[in-house]
N, C-alpha and C positions, 0 to 999 in steps of 0.2 A: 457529509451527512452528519446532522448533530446525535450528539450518543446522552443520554438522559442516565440523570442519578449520576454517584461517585463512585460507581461502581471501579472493575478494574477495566482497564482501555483496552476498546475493540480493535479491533487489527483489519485491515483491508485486505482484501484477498489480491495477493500478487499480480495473477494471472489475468483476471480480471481487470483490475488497473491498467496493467496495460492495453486494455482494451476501453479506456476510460469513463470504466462503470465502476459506480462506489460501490459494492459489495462487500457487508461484514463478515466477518470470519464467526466462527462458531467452536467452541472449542469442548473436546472429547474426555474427560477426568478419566477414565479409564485408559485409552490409547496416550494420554498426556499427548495429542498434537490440537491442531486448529484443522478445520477443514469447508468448504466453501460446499455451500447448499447449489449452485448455479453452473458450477464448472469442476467441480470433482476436484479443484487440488487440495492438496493435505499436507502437513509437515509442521516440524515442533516450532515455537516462539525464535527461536534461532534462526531456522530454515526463512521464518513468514519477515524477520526483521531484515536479513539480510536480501531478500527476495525483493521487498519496498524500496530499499536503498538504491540498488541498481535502478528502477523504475524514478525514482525523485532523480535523477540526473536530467528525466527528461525537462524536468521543473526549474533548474537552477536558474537562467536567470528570465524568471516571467516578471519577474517587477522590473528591472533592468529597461531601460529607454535606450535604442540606438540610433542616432541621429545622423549617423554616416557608416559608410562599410568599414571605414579603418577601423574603427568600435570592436569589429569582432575579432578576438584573441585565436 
């Protein structure tokens, strides 16, 4: 999903992702978390970065070409 202006960078909702829908996060200056309009999760920049991370593993290698089974590590 492209994000307009230079604002500050939106963040995916975890949860969601793993459910591989782009949904942005929304974030609370009061509460200081992020939290998703679609599926209720919630939690600080820390929580939402380290939550993506686990989820990008399922990404690692999509450009990656295997041309044989040995290929796979």
């Amino acid at each position: 999903m492209a994000q307009s202006g230079k604002g500050k960078l939106n963040y995916r909702c975890p949860a969601c992702f793993k459910r591989d829908l782009d949904i942005d996060m929304f974030y609370d200056k009061e509460k200081k978390q992020y939290y998703c309009i679609r599926c209720q999760f919630f939690g600080t920049e820390e929580e939402v970065l380290a939550e993506n991370e686990t989820v990008r593993s399922k990404y690692k290698d999509y450009l990656k070409r295997y041309t044989s089974f040995e290929d796979f590590d």
